[in-house]
N, C-alpha and C positions, 0 to 999 in steps of 0.2 A: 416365449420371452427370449432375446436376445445373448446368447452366449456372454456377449461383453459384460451385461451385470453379471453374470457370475465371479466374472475378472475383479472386476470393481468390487464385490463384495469381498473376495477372498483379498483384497486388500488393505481393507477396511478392519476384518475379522483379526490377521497377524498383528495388525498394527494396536486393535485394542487389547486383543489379548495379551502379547508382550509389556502392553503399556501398563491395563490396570490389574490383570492375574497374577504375571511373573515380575513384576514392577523393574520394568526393565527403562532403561532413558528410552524418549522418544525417536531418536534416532538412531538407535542400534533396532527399535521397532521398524522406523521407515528402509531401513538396510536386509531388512529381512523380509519385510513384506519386496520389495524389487527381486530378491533371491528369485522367493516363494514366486512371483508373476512371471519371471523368466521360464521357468521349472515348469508352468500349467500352460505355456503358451507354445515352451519349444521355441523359445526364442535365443536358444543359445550362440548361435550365430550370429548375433547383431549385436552380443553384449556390450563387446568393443564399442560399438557405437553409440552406442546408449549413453554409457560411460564418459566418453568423448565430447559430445554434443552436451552432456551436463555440467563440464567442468568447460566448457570454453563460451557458458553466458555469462555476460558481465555482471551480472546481476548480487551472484556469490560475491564477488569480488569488490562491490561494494560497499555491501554488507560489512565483510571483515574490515576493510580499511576505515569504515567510519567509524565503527565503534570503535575500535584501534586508536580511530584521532577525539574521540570523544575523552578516550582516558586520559590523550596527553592535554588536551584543552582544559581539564577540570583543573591541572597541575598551574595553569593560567593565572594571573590578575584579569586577562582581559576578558576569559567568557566571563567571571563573577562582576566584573560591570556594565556587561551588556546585562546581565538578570536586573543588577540593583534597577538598572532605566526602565526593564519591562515594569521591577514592583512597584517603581514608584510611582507608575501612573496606572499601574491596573490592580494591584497589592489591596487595595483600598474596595475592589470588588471581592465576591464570593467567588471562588474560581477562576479569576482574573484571567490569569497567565492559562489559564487551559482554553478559554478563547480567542485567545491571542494567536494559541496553536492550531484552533479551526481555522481561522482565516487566512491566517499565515502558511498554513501545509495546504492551504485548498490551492489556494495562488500559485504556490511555488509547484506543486502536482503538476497541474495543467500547463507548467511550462517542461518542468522532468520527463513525464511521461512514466516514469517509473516509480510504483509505489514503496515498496523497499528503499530505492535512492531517496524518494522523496522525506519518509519520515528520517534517514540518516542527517540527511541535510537539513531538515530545520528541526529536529529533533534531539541534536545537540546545543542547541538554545532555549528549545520549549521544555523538554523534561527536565533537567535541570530549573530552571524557573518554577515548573509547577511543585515541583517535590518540596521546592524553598518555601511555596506557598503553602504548603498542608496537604499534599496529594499524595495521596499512598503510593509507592511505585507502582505497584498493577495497572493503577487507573489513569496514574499519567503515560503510562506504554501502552495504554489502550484509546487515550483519548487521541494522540499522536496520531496512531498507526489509525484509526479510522478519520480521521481528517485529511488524511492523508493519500487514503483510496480516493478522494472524492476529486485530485485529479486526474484522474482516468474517467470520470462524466464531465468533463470541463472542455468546452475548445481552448487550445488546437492541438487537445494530447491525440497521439498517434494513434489511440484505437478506433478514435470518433472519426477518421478519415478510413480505414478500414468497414465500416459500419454502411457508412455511406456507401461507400463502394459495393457494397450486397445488395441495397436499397433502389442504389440507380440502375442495377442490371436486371432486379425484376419489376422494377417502374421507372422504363426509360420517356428523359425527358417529362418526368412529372414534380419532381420536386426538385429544387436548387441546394446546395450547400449551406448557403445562406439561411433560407429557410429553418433547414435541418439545427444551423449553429445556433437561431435563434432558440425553438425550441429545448435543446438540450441545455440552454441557461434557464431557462421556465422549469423544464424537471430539475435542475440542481437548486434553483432556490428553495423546494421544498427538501430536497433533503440535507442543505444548510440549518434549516430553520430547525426540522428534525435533530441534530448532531448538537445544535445550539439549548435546546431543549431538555436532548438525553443529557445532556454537562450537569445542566442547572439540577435537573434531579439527580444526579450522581453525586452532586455536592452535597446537597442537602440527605442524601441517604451515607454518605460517607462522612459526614459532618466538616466540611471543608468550610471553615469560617473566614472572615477575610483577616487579613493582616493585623494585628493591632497596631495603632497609632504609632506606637511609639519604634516599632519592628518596621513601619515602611519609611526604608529612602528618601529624603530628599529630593525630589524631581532637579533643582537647580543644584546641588550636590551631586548628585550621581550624574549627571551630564558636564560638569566640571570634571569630576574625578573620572569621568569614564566616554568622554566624547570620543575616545580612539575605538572603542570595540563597536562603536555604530560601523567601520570599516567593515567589519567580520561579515554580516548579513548580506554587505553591498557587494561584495568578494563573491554570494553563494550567489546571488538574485542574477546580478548583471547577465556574465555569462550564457546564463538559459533564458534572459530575456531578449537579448540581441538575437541569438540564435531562433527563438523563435516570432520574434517580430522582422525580421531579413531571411526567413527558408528559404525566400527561392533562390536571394542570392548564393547562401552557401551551397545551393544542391546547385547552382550554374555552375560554380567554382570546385565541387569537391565531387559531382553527380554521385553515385553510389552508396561513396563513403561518407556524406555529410550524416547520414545515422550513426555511424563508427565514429563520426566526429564527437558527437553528443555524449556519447556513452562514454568515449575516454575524460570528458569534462568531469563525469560523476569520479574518474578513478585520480583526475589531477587537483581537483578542487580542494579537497578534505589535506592533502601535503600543502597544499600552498596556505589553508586558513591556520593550519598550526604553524607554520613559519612566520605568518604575519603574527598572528598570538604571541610566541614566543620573542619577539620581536619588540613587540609593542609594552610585553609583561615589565610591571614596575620594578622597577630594579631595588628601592627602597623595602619591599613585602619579601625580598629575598625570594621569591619564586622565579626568579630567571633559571632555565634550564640547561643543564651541561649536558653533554653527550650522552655521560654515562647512564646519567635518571631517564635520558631518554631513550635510552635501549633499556634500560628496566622496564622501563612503563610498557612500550612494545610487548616485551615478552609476556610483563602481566597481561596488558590486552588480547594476544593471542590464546593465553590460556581460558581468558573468561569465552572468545569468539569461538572456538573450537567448537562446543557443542552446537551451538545456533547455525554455525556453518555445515557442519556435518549434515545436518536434518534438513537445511533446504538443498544441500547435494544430492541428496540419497532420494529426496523428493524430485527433485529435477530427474534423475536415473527413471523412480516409475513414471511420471509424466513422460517422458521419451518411449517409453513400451507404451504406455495407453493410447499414443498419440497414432502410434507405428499400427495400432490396431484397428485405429478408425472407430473410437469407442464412441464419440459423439457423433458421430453422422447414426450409427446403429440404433441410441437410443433417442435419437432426434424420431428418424423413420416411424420407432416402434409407439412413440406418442402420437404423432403422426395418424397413425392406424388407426387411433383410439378415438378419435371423431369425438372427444371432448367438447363441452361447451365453453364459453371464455371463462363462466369465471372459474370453471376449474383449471384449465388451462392457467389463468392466472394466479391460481394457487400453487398449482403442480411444476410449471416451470424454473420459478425463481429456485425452487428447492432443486431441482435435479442440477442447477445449474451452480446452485453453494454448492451440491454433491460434488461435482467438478472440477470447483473451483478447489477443492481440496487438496486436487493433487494434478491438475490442468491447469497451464496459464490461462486468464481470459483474452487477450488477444488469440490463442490459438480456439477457443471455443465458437469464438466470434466468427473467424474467418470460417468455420468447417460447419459451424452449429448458428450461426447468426441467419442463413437461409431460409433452414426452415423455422425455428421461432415467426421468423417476418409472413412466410407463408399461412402459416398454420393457424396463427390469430387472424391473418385477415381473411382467412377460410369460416371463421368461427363467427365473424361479424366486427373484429378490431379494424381500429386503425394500423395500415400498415407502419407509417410515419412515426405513431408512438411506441409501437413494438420494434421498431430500430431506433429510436430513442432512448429504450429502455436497457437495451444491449451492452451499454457500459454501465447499467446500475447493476444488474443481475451476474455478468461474465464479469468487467473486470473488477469493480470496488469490492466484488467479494471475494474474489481469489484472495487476495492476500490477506486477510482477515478468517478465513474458514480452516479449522486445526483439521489435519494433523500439519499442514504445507504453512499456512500462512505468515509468508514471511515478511511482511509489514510487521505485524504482532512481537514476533521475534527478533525483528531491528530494535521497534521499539523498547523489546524486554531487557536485550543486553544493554543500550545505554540506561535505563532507568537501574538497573542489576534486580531486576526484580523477581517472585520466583513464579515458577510455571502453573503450579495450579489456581492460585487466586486470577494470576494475569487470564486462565482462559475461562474462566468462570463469569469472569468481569466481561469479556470479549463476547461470550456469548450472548448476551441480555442484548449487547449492541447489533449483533447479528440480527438477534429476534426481532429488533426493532423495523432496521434495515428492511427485513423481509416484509411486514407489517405492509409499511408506505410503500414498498415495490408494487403490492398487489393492489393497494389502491391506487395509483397512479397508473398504472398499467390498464385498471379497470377506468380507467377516466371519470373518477368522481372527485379531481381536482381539479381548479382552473390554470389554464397550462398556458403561458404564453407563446407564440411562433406554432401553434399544435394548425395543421391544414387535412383537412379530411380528406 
């Protein structure tokens, strides 16, 4: 066996130990499991770097600033009537507003690219709404954040063009882009329907009733009272839809930096929607905001982000050692070796690759470890096509969703303020799901549109 699981366990082991033994936060556990992996690897010489390369994704940096602006928008008139318009035409359903946030976080995904951005950005409109509705906070930071993942299997998010790229260099000239795009909308309708499904039973097991009558809005009411907060959504959406329906032109125009362009959207956007809020807030509800409140709110912000930040920092630090190690090529190899059949193969995979997702981004899984998965199934008798299809359901939508790293779950926790053990309790079951339909799908016992053998 592979050196590397040892790494990865002794990761694993600090991190639970400190969490459920010495009941220590989870990221003073992720700060010491990095220690402990520096210490057994002898990597003390690249600490710097480690450190470096974790503090300058933008990724952190989103995180903190939306939840940040989540505080000062609750201070708002305007987000509270963008909710009343959500309740008063979906209020009237069981979970309403927590479908709203499927559909609405799958869409805006697939234009972000970024699952952490993505639940910050529509997750200051959707959890709030659901919580209005009757949703526990755990379960609206859980419904978020995993609707949320689901654009990282969506074209034209960034990983699904990296996939291909592994695809077309061990089968040149046999499949098209096209192809592949239609496909990966065939595998994501089933795990729409999936997400749509886990809701409805999550309602019904957390007793999420709909509205009563007399509690929902006005549909011609709260669009009188609140036609201005429809701006808010148009503010988030635009932006990454231009951007991603004209790429080529901004990468004519910006070549390199048009990625850097994107990613400062995620840190300009969330300033500009509180300005327009505050802006737009009724002056009559006395919620217009001074200076002053808004540097209170700030600091209180900061102090609730603090922890959530900390923990995918410290996670980014070990992902930067694991990476530096080549852990996934290692245990790609060593599965590899094992001349597996598919459907274990189709069981054993998805799990090593939540294992990773733990504390690996899945774009970096994809690029180093997407190879051999493609290989290795169609060694077994898979499809090559579906097992790089399957590549952004396994590497990416589960990174961010798998503890002790997942930081979708943790965007979503700080804007819901919900607390950490119900939230990954609840998280899990959706994991388990998740995994479930991977391996069916993987196994092709569903009908898959765009699927070419």
């Amino acid at each position: 066996m592979p050196i590397e699981f040892l790494y990865l366990a002794a990761v694993f082991a600090v991190a639970i130990i400190g969490f459920t033994v010495l009941k220590r936060p989870l990221y003073e556990c992720m700060l010491a499991a990095f220690i402990v992996l520096v210490a057994v690897t002898g990597s003390w010489a690249s600490i710097g770097t480690f450190i470096w390369k974790g503090m300058k994704d933008s990724s952190l940096y989103v995180i903190i600033v939306f939840i940040i602006s989540a505080s000062l928008l609750a201070k708002t008139t305007v987000i509270d009537d963008f909710i009343a318009i959500i309740l008063s035409v979906f209020g009237r359903f069981r979970g309403g507003a927590g479908f709203v946030a499927i559909i609405g976080s799958t869409y805006m995904g697939s234009l972000s690219g970024s699952g952490p951005g993505n639940v910050a950005t529509t997750g200051v409109f959707t959890i709030p709404a659901m919580k209005r509705s009757g949703f526990p906070a755990h379960l609206a930071a859980n419904v978020e954040a995993h609707s949320s993942t689901m654009g990282n299997m969506i074209p034209p998010a960034g990983m699904i063009a990296t996939a291909f790229a592994i695809l077309d260099g061990l089968y040149p000239d046999t499949y098209t882009i096209s192809q592949y795009w239609l496909l990966l909308w065939g595998i994501a309708i089933w795990f729409i329907i999936q997400r749509i499904v886990t809701l409805y039973c999550m309602c019904r097991y957390y007793k999420v009733e709909p509205m009563r009558k007399e509690d929902i809005p006005s549909f011609k009411q709260a669009i009188k009272n609140g036609w201005k907060a429809i701006f808010l959504p148009i503010i988030v959406f635009l932006p990454f839809s231009l951007t991603s329906s004209y790429e080529d032109w901004f990468k004519s125009r910006l070549g390199a930096g048009s990625s850097s362009f994107t990613n400062s959207l995620l840190l300009f956007i969330p300033a500009l929607i509180v300005l327009v809020a505050i802006a737009l807030s009724d002056k009559a509800t006395k919620k217009k905001m001074t200076l002053a409140e808004m540097y209170r709110e700030i600091t209180e912000g900061l102090l609730k982000v603090v922890p959530t930040a900390a923990l995918v920092l410290f996670a980014y630090f070990v992902s930067n050692v694991l990476v530096t190690l080549g852990i996934e090529a290692a245990i790609g190899e060593y599965i590899a070796s094992l001349h597996m059949s598919m459907f274990a193969l189709c069981l054993i995979l998805p799990v090593f690759t939540a294992i990773l997702g733990m504390l690996i981004p899945g774009s970096t899984q994809v690029k180093i470890f997407g190879g051999i998965i493609i290989t290795i199934i169609a060694a077994a008798g898979g499809n090559p096509m579906l097992a790089c299809g399957m590549l952004p359901c396994i590497c990416g939508a589960m990174h961010g969703v798998t503890p002790p790293y997942c930081a979708c779950v943790y965007t979503g926790m700080g804007i819901a303020e919900a607390e950490l053990k119900p939230t990954l309790l609840n998280c899990a079951v959706w994991i388990a799901i998740h995994y479930v339909l991977s391996v069916v799908v993987m196994m092709g016992w569903l009908p898959l549109i765009g699927l070419i053998a």
